[in-house]
C-alpha positions as CSV (number, residue, x, y, z in Angstrom):
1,X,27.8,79.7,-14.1
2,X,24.3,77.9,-13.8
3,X,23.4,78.7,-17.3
4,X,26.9,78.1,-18.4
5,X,26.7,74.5,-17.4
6,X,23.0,74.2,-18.5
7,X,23.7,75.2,-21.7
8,X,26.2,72.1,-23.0
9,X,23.5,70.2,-21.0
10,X,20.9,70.9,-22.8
11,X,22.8,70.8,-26.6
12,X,24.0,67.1,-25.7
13,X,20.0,66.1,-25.0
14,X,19.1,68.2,-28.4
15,X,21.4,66.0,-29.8
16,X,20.6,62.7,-28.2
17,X,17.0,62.9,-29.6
18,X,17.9,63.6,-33.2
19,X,20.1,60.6,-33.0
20,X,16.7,58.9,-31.5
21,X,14.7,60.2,-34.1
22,X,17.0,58.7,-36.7
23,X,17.6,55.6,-35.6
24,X,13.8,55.2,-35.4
25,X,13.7,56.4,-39.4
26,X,16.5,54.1,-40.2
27,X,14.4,51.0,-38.2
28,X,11.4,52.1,-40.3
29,X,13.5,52.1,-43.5
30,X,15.1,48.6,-42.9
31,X,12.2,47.2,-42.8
32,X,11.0,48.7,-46.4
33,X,14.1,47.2,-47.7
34,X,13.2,43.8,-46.7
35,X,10.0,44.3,-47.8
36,X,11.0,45.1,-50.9
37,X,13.8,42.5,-51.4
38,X,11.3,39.9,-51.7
39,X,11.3,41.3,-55.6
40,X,13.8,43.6,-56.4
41,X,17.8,43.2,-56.7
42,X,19.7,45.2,-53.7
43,X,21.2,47.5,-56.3
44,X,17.9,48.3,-57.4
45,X,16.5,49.2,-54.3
46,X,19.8,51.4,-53.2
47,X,19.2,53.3,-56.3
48,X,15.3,53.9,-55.8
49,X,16.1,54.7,-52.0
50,X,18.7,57.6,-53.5
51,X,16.5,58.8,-55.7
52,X,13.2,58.9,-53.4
53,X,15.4,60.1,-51.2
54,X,16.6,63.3,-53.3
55,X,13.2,64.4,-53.9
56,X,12.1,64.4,-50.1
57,X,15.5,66.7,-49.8
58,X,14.8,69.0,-53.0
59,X,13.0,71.3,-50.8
60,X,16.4,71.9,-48.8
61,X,17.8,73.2,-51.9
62,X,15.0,75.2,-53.2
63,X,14.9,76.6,-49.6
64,X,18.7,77.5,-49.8
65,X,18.9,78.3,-53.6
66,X,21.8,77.3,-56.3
67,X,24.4,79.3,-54.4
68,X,24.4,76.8,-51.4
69,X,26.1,74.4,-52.8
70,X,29.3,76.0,-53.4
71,X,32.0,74.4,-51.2
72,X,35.7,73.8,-51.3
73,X,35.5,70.0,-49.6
74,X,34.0,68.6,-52.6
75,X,36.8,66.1,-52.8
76,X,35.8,65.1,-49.2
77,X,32.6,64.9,-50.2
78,X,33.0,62.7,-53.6
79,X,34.9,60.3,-51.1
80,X,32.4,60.3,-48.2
81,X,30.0,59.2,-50.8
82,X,31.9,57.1,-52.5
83,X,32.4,55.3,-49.2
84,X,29.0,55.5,-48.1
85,X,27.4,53.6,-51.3
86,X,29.7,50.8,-50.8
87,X,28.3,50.7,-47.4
88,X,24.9,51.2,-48.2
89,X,24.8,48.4,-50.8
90,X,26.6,45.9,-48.5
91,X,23.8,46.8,-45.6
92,X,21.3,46.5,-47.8
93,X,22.2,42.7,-49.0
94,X,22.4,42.1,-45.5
95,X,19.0,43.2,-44.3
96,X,17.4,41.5,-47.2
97,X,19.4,38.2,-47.3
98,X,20.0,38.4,-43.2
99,X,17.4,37.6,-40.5
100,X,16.8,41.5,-39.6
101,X,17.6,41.2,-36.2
102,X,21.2,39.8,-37.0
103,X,21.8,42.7,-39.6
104,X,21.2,45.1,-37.1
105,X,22.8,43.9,-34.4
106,X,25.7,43.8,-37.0
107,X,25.7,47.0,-38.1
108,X,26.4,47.8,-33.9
109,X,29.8,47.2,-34.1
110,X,29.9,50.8,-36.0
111,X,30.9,52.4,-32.8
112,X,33.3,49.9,-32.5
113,X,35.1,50.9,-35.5
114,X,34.6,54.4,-35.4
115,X,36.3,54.6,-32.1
116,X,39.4,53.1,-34.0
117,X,38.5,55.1,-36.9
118,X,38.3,58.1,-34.5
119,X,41.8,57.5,-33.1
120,X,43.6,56.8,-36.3
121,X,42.1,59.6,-38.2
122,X,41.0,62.4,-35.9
123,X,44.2,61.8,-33.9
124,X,41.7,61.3,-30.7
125,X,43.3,59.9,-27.4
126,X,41.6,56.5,-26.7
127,X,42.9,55.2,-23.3
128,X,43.4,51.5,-22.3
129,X,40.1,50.8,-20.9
130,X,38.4,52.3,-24.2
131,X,40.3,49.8,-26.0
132,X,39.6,46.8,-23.6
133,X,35.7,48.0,-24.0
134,X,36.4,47.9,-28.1
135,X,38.1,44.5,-27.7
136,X,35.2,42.8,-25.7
137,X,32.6,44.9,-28.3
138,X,34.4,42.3,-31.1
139,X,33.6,39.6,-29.0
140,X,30.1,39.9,-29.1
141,X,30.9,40.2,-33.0
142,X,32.3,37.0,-33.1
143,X,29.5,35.7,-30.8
144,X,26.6,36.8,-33.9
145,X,29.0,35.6,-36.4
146,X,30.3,32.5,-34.7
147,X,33.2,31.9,-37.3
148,X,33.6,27.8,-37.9
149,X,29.5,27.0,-36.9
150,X,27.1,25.3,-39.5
151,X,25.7,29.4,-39.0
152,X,28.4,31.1,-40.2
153,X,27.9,32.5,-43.9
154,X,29.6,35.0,-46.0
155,X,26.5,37.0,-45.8
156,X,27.2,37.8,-42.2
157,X,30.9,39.2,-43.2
158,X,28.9,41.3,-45.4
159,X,27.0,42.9,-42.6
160,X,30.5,43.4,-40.7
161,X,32.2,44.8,-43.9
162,X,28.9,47.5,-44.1
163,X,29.8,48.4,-40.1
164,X,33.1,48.9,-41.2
165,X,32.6,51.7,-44.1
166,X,30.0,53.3,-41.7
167,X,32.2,53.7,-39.5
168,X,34.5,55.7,-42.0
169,X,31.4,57.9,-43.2
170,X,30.6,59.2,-40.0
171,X,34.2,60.6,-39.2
172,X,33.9,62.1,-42.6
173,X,30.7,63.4,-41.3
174,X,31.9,64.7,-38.2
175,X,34.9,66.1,-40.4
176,X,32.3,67.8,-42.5
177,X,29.9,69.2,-40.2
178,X,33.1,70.8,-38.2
179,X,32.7,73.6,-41.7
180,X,29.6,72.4,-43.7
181,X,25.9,72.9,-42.8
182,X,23.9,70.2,-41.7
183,X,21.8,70.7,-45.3
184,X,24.8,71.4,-47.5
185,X,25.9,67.8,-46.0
186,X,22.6,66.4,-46.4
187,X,21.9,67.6,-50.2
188,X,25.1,67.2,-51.5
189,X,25.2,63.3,-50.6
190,X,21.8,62.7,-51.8
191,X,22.7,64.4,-55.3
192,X,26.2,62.3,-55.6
193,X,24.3,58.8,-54.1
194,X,21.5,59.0,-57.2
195,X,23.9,58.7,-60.0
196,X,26.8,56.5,-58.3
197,X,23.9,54.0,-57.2
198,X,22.1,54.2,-61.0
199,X,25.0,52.4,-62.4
200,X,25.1,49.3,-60.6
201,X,21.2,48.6,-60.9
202,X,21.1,48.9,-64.6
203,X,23.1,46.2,-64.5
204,X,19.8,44.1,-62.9
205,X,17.2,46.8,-64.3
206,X,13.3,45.6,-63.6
207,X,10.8,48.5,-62.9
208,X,9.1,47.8,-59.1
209,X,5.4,46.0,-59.4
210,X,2.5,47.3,-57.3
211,X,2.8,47.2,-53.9
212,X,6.4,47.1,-54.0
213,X,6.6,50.9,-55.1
214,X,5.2,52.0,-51.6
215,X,8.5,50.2,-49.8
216,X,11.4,51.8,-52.2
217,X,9.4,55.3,-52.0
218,X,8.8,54.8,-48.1
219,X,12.9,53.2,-48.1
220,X,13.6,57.3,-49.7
221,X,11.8,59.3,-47.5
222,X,12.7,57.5,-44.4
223,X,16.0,57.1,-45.2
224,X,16.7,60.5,-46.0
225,X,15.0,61.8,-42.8
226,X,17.0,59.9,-40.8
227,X,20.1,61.2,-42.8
228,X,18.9,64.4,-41.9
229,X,18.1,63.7,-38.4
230,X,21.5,62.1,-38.1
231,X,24.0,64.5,-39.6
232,X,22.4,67.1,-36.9
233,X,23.4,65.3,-34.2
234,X,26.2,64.8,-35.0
235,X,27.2,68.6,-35.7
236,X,25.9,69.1,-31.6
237,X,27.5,65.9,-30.4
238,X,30.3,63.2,-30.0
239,X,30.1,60.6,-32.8
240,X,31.3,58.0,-29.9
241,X,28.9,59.2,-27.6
242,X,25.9,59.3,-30.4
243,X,26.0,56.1,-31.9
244,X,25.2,54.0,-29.3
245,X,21.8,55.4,-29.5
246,X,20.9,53.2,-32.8
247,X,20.7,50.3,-30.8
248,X,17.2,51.3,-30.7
249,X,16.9,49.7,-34.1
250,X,16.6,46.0,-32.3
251,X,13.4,46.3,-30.7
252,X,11.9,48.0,-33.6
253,X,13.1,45.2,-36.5
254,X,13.0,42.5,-33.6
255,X,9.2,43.2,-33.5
256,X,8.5,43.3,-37.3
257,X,10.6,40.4,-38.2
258,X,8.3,38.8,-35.8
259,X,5.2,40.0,-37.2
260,X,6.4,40.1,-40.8
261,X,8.5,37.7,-41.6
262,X,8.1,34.6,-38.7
263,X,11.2,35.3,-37.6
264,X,12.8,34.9,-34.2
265,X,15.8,36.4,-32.2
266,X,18.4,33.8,-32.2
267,X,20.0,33.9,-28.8
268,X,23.5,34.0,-30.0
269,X,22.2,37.0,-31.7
270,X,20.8,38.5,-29.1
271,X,23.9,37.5,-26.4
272,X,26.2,39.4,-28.6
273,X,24.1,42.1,-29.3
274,X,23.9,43.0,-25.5
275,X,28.2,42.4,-25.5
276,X,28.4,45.2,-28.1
277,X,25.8,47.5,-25.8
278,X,27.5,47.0,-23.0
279,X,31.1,48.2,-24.8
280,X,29.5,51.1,-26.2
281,X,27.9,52.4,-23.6
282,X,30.9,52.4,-21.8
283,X,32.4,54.2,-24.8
284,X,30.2,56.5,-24.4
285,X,30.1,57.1,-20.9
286,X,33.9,58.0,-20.9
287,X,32.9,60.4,-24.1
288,X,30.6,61.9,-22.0
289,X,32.4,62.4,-19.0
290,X,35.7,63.4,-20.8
291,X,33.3,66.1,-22.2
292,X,31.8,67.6,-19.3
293,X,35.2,67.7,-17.8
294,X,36.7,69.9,-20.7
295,X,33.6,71.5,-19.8
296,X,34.2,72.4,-17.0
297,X,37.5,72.9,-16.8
298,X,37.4,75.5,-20.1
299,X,34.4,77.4,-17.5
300,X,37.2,77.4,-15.2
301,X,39.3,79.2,-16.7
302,X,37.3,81.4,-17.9
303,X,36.0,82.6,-14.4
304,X,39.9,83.2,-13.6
305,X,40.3,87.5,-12.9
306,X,43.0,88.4,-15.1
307,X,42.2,85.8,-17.8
């Protein structure tokens, strides 16, 4: 019984720090992106991320061989991605025409949406107080946004709308992963994002200068680590219960939007950024004990003479 209950224990922490590990990639590869937004178009700097990004994956493939990438949820796939470049590009104008901090603590409200996402899609059961802890998760959305103030732009809609079509990707992930390896996922998205993201930036084509070839290779690489890091955790654990872990990101891009950039956190920023903590770690408290208590009650059963 010991090692029965150990065992869940011990996947859920597995899983916690590859959503860690991620989240610190994804930090790392924002701040490439800005970097490299001083001189490059967005679309530009989604494709060289993509294609960066499918070399630091080739080795998954010629690990696996040809054969691994046959599959009968290529549809879901071809959708997934399709939804996951619009995303990408829209978080990518944000974190180079954004203060970093605000894009990030934008791109919180994912758990937000995927809990509705998760509900509308996944058919989970999302109580009352889960959806009082979503409502007051908006709040501190409205509180970074601040709809009607001399601050309010577009551009911070854009961060929201990004949130949004995250949120979508990772049920699609979670869909995935349920019959998909964690590579499978990881090679077939970087092999559909290469093309879908050449099209736009040939539309803005200039080759990167200098310099300026260290962030877009640096944006691939850490960018599809994190990927990878990320679709692993979420094939051992909750998405609701996961995502709150990329709140991580703020310190990191905090610090180097400080150091790089002379910028500060604006404390409306930084008010509704703890809001939207506070609802999801709620969230995921009740994933987590909603969990342990099918858990448990499955070990239960199982105990039962005669069953």
């Amino acid at each position: 019984m010991g090692e029965t209950a150990r065992a869940p224990f011990a996947t859920h922490w597995h899983a916690a720090l590859l959503m860690l590990g991620s989240t610190v990639l994804f930090g790392l590869m924002a701040i490439t992106i800005r970097l490299a937004s001083a001189s490059l178009h967005t679309f530009e700097i989604a494709f060289f991320r993509n294609f960066f990004g499918l070399l630091a994956a080739l080795p998954l493939l010629l690990r696996h061989g040809p054969g691994f990438l046959r599959t009968d949820q290529f549809p879901r796939y071809l959708f997934r991605c399709l939804v996951g470049i619009c995303s990408m590009l829209a978080g990518f104008w944000a974190i180079g025409h954004l203060p970093l901090a605000q894009a990030v603590s934008l791109s919180y409200s994912t758990p937000l949406f995927v809990t509705i996402a998760a509900a509308a899609l996944l058919g989970e059961q999302v109580r009352a107080r889960r959806w009082i802890a979503v409502a007051l998760g908006f709040v501190g959305v409205l509180l970074i946004v601040r709809p009607g103030s001399a601050q309010f732009t577009a551009g911070t809609m854009v961060a929201v709308l990004a949130a949004l079509l995250s949120s979508i990707v990772a049920i699609q992930i979670k869909q995935l992963s349920a019959t998909e390896p964690a590579d499978r996922i990881v090679i077939w998205t970087t092999l559909l994002w290469v093309p879908m993201s050449l099209l736009p930036a040939l539309s803005v084509w200039q080759w990167p200068q200098g310099i300026v070839w260290v962030w877009v290779v640096c944006a691939g690489l850490f960018g599809t680590g994190g990927h990878m890091l990320w679709t692993r955790a979420l094939k051992l654990g909750e998405v609701s219960a996961l995502t709150p872990i990329s709140f991580m990101q703020l310190p990191i891009v905090a610090l180097f939007g400080w150091l790089l950039f002379d910028e500060s956190l604006d404390r409306w920023t930084l008010a509704g950024a703890a809001v939207i903590l506070g609802a999801n770690a709620y969230i995921a408290h009740r994933e987590a004990t909603l969990a342990r208590r099918a858990s448990s009650e499955a070990a239960s059963s199982a105990a039962k003479p005669g069953e």
